[in-house]
N, C-alpha and C positions, 0 to 999 in steps of 0.2 A: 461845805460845798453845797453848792443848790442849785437845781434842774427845772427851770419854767417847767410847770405843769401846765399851763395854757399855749405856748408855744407851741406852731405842728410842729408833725413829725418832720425831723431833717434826716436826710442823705449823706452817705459817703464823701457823693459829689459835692454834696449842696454844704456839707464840712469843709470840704479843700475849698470850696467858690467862697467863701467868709472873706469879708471887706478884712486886711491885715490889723485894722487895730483892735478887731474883735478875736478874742481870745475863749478860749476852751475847748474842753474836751466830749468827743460824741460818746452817749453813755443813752443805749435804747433809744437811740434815733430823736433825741435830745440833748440841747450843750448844755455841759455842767460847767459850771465857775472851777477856774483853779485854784491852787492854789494862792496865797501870797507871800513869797518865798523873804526871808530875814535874807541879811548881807552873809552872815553864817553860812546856809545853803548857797547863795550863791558864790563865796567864795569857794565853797568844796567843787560843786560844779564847773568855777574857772579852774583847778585846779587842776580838777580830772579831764576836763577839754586838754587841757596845755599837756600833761603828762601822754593822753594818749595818743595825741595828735601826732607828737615825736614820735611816739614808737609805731603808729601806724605811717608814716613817711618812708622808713627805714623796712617797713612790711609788706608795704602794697595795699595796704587796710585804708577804710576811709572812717570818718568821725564827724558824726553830727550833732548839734546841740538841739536847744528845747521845742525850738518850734518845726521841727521834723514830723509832721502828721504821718501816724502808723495804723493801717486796719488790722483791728484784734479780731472782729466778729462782722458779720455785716452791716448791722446798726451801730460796732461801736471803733472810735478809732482812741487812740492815747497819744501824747505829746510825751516822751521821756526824756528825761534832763539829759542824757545821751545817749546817745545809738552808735554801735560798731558795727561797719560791714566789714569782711576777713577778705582779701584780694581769692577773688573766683570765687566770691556769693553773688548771683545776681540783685540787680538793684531794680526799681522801676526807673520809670522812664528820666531822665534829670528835671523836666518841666512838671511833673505828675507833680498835682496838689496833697496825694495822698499816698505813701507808700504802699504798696498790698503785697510787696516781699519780703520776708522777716530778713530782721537783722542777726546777726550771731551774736549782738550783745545787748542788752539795754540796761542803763543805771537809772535810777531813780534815789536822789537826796533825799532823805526825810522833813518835812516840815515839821515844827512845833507843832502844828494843831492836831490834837485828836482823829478829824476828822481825815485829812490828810496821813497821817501817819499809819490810821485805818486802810486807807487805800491800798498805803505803798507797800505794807506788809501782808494784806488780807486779800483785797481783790485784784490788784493788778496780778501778781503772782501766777491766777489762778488763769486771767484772762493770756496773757503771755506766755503760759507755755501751751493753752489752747492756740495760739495765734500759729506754734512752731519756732516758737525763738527758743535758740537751743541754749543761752545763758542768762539770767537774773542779779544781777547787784545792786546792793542796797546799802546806800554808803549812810550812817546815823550819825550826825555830827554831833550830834548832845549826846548819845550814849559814847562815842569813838569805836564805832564798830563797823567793821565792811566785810560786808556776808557775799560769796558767792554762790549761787544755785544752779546745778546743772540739771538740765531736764533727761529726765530718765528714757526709758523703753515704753513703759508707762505712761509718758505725756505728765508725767507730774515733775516739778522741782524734786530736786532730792542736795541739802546743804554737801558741798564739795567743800568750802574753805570759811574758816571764821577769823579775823582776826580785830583784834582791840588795842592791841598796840603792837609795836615795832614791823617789820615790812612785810608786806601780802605781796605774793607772788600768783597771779591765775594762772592758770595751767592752760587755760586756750591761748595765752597771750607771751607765746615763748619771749624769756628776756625783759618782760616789763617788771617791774619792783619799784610798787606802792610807795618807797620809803619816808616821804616828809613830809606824808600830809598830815601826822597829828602835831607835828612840828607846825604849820600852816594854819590849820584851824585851831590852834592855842595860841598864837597870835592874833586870830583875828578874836578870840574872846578876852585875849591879855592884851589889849594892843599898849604897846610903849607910850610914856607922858609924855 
């Protein structure tokens, strides 16, 4: 990932006013390049859209996917591959280019790249439970792992659920059960002749 160093400084605002086919993330009042997500991540990503989607229908919950702009800090906003709001979390406005109310969940898929992978385990973390989002997942489709984090008293993550194989249940999400997404991403690495 790389941040024009000669580019000025951008805004919150001046993030949400971005022409739609310009992409990135504000990071110190600079847009950094995203990722470039393999069909891998993004099928864990349709995945988990389609699995939560159901279960926030059935909840009152809403579900956003990636290009959902969220303020972490004032200079910095993130795109997460989803966002959960729980029925009676307020939201911004539905037109607001930039969300400035935390969501109660956000996933973030791992990318292959170092750089990337850096991110989603090392700084996002740190900026996200500064921001007040009270839960963290980080789904690793090349390890097979989906870690839940819940933000402590503290303001820090603190690991609530690991799991690597067979079905993950989160405890904010009465009733949902994880169960075939390593079924799902072994096909999309096995796919049939």
């Amino acid at each position: 990932m790389t941040t024009s160093a000669t580019a000025p400084s951008l805004t919150l605002a001046g993030w949400g006013a971005l022409p739609e086919g310009q992409s990135g993330e504000l990071v110190d009042g600079r847009l950094e390049e995203e990722e470039v997500p393999t069909r891998l991540h993004e099928a864990a990503v349709a995945w988990l859209l389609f699995e939560l989607t159901a279960w926030a229908r059935r909840h009152g919950a809403r579900v956003y996917g990636s290009d959902l702009k969220l303020r972490v800090a004032h200079d910095r906003g993130r795109k997460p591959d989803v966002s959960v709001y729980l029925a009676g979390t307020p939201r911004s406005g539905a037109r607001e280019t930039v969300q400035t109310l935390p969501p109660d969940v956000v996933v973030e898929v791992v990318s292959p790249g170092p750089a990337d992978a850096r991110r989603d385990r090392i700084i996002k973390p740190g900026e996200y439970a500064a921001a007040g989002i009270p839960n963290y997942w980080l789904l690793d489709p090349e390890l097979r792992s989906f870690v839940v984090w819940v933000r402590g008293d503290d303001g820090r993550y603190v690991r609530a659920l690991s799991v690597t194989d067979g079905v993950a249940h989160p405890a904010l999400l009465p009733g949902l059960a994880l169960d075939a997404l390593w079924a799902d991403l072994d096909a999309e690495l096995d796919p049939p002749e």
